[in-house]
NUPAFI-143164 format. One record per residue (C-alpha): x negated, y, z. Coordinates in steps of 0.25 Angstrom, whole numbers, plus 5000, padded with zeros to 4 digits. Example, Ala and Ser with C-alpha at 12.3 -4.5 7.8 and 13.67 -1.06 7.14 Angstrom:
+------+------+------+
|    X |    Y |    Z |
+------+------+------+
| 4951 | 4982 | 5031 |
| 4945 | 4996 | 5029 |
+------+------+------+
***
This chain:
+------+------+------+
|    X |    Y |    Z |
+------+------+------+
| 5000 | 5000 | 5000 |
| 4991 | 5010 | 4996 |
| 5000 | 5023 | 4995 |
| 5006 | 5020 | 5009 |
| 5010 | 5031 | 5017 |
| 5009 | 5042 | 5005 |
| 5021 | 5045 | 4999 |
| 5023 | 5049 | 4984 |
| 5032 | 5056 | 4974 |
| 5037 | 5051 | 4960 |
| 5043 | 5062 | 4952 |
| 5051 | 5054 | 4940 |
| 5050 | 5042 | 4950 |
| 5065 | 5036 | 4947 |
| 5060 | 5029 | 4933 |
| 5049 | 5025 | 4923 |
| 5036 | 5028 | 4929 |
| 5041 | 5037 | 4940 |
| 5047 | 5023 | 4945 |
| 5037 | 5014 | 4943 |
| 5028 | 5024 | 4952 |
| 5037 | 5025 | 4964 |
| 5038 | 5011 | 4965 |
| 5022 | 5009 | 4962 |
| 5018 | 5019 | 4973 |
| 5028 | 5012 | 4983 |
| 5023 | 5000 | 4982 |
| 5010 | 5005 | 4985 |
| 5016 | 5011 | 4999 |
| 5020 | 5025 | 4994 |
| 5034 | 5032 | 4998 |
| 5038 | 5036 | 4985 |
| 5048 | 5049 | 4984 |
| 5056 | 5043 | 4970 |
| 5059 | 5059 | 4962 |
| 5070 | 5058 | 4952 |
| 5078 | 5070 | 4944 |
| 5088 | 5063 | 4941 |
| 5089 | 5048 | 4941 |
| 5092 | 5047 | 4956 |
| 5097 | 5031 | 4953 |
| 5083 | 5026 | 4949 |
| 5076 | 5034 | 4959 |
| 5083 | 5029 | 4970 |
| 5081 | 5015 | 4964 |
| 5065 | 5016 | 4965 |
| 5067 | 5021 | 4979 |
| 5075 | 5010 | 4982 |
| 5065 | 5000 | 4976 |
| 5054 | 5007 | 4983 |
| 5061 | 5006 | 4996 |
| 5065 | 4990 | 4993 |
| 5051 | 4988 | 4993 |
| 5048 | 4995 | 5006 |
| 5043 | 5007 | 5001 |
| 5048 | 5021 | 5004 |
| 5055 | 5031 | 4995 |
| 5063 | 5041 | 4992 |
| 5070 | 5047 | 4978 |
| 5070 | 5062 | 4977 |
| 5078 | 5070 | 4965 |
| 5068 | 5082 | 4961 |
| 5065 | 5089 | 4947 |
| 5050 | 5090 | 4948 |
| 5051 | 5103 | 4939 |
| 5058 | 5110 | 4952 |
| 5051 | 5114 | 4963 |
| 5061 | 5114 | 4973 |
| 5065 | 5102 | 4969 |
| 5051 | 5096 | 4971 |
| 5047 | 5102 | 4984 |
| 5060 | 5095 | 4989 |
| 5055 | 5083 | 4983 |
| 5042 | 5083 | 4990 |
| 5049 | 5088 | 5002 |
| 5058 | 5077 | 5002 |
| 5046 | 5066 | 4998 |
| 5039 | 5073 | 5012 |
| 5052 | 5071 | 5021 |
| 5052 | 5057 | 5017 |
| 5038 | 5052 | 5017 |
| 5031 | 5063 | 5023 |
| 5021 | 5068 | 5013 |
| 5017 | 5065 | 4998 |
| 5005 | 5060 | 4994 |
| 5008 | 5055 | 4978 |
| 5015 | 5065 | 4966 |
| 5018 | 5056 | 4955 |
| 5023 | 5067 | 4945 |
| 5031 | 5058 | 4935 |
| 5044 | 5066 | 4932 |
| 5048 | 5064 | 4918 |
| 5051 | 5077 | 4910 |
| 5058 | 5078 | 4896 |
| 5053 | 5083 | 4883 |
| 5056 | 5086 | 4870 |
| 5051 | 5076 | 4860 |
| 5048 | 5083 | 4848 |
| 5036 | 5088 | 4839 |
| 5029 | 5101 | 4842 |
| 5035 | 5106 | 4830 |
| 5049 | 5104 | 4834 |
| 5048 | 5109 | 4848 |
| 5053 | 5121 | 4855 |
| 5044 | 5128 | 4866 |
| 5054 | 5126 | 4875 |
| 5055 | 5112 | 4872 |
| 5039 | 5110 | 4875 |
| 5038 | 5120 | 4886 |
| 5052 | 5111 | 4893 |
| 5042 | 5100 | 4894 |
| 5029 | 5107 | 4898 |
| 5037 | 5115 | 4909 |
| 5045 | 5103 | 4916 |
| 5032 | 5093 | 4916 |
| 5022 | 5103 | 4922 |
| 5031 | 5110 | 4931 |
| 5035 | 5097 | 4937 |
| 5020 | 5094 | 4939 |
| 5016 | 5106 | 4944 |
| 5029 | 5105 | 4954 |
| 5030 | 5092 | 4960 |
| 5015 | 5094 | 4962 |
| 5014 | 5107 | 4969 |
| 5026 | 5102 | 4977 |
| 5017 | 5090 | 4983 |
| 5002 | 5099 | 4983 |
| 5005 | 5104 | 4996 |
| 5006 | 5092 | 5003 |
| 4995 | 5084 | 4996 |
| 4987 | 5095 | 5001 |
| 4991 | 5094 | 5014 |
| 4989 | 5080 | 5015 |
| 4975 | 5081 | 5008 |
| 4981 | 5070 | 4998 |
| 4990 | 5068 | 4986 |
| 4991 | 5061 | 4973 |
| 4998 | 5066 | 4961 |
| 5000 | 5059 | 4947 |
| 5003 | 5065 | 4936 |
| 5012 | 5055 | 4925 |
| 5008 | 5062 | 4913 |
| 5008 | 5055 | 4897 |
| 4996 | 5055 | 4888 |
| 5005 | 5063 | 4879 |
| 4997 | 5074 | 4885 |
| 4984 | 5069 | 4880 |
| 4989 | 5061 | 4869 |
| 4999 | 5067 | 4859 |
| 5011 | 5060 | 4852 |
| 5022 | 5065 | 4844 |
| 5035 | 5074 | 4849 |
| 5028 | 5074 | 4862 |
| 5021 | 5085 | 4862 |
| 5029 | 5093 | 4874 |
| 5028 | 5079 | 4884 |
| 5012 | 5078 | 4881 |
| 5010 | 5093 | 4882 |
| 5016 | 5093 | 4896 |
| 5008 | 5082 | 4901 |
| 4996 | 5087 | 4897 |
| 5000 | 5097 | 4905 |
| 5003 | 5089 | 4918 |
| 4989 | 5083 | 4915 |
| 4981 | 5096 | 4918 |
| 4991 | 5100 | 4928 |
| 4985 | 5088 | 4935 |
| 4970 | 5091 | 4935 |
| 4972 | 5103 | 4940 |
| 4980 | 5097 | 4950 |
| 4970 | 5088 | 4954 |
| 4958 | 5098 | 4953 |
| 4964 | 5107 | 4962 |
| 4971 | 5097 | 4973 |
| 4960 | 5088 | 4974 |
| 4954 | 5093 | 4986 |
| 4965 | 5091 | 4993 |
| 4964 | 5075 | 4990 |
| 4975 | 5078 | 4979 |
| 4974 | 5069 | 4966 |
| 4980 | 5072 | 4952 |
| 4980 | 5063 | 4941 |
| 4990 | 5059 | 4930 |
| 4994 | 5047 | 4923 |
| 4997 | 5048 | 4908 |
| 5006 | 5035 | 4903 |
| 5008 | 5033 | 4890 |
| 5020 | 5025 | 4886 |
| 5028 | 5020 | 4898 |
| 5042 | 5010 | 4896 |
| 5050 | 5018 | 4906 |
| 5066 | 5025 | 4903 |
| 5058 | 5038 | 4897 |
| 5050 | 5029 | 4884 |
| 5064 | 5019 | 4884 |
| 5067 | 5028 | 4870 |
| 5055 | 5021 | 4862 |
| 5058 | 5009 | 4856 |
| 5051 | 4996 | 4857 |
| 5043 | 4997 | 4845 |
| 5038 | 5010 | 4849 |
| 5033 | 5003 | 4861 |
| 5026 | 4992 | 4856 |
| 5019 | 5001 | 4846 |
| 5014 | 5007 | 4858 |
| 5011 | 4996 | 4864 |
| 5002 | 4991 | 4853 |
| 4993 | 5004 | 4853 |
| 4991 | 5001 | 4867 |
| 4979 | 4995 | 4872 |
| 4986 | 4988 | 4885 |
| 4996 | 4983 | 4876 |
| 5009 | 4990 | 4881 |
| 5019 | 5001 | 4885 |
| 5017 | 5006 | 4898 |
| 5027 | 5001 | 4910 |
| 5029 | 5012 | 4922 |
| 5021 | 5004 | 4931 |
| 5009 | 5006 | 4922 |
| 5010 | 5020 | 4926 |
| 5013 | 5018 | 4939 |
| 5001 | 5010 | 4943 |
| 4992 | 5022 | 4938 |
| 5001 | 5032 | 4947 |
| 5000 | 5022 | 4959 |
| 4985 | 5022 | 4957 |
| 4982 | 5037 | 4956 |
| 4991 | 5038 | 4969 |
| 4984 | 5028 | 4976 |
| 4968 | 5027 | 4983 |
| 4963 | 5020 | 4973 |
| 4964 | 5034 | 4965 |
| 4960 | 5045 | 4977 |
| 4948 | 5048 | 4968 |
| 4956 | 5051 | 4955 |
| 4962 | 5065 | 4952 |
| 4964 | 5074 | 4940 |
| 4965 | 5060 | 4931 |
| 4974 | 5057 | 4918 |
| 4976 | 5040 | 4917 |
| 4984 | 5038 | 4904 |
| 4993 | 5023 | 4905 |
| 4994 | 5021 | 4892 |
| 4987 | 5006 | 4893 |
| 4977 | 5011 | 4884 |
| 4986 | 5018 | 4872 |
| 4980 | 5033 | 4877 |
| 4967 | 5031 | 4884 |
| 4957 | 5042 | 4893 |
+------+------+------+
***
């Protein structure tokens, strides 16, 4: 159990990736505080199986681009567990998939805005404490999309590569404070969010990949629970692609 006693927050944590993380960082002792927007069912459903497995957890509605939300989703996580030691900024936004050519500014700038203000919220709503305790991990899910372009996405991959600087900075200047912040970029992951491409689509992929397949959210997951963990206390300011080989660093 070698998260036991900290306690963490999963942003997006009710499906895909987000899901797979809660339950990940539970079985290795974490409390997890399970944030949702919307889908209050399938988060109260990862807190039940978290809780079925003796683990501890809670299910927050926040919108990680309102501040006032987020410090009550921290504030809330505190009550419960009584600090917060792992960020897990996962929260999916949406984006217009379209050429650059056949996009609007405020199309592009939707998309920039709503991705880096919910990073830049969520993580100056848990600085504070981190800094107090003199520990904290924060993770980053980002996309090689912001180092790797591909068609129609050029608003998704431009935002995350804004999240990918927004988090060496933020390592740089909290790592005195025993504060780490890394990201991890997946590639094609089978969760709800990629369910539109077909099978063939997938296979292709699948061929062009070194490890020989699509990603499932635990591959992700695995990575997260790591740079949460001891194993990682040495490790800041990082970008891990999980890709199984398809976008290599």
């Amino acid at each position: 159990m070698k998260l036991a006693g900290q306690a963490a927050i999963v942003t997006g944590g009710a499906r895909g990736i987000g899901r797979a993380t809660a339950l990940m960082l539970a079985e290795r002792g974490a409390k997890v505080v399970v944030n949702y927007l919307s889908n209050a069912e399938a988060a109260e459903a990862v807190v039940s199986e978290i809780r079925a497995t003796g683990g501890e957890a809670i299910a927050v509605q926040a919108d990680v681009r309102e501040g006032g939300q987020v410090q009550q989703l921290v504030s809330q996580a505190k009550a419960a567990f009584g600090r917060v030691d792992i960020l897990v900024c996962n929260a999916n936004m949406s984006f217009s998939f379209k050429p650059f050519a056949e996009m609007y500014w405020e199309e592009f700038s939707q998309k920039l805005n709503d991705e880096l203000k919910a990073a830049f919220v969520t993580t100056q709503a848990v600085i504070p404490t981190m800094v107090e305790q003199r520990f904290g991990r924060i993770i980053y899910v980002s996309s090689t999309l912001g180092k790797d372009p591909s068609p129609n996405m050029i608003a998704h991959g431009t935002a995350k590569g804004g999240v990918d600087t927004f988090a060496v900075y933020i390592a740089q200047e909290f790592g005195s404070y025993g504060i780490t912040a890394n990201v991890v970029a997946p590639g094609l992951v089978q969760t709800d969010a990629t369910a539109f491409m077909s099978d063939k689509e997938k296979e292709m992929i699948s061929r062009f990949t070194p490890l020989g397949r699509v990603a499932e959210p635990d591959d992700v997951a695995g990575v997260i629970s790591f740079l949460a963990g001891p194993e990682a206390r040495f490790v800041t300011g990082t970008y891990t692609p999980v890709t199984g080989g398809l976008v290599m660093e």
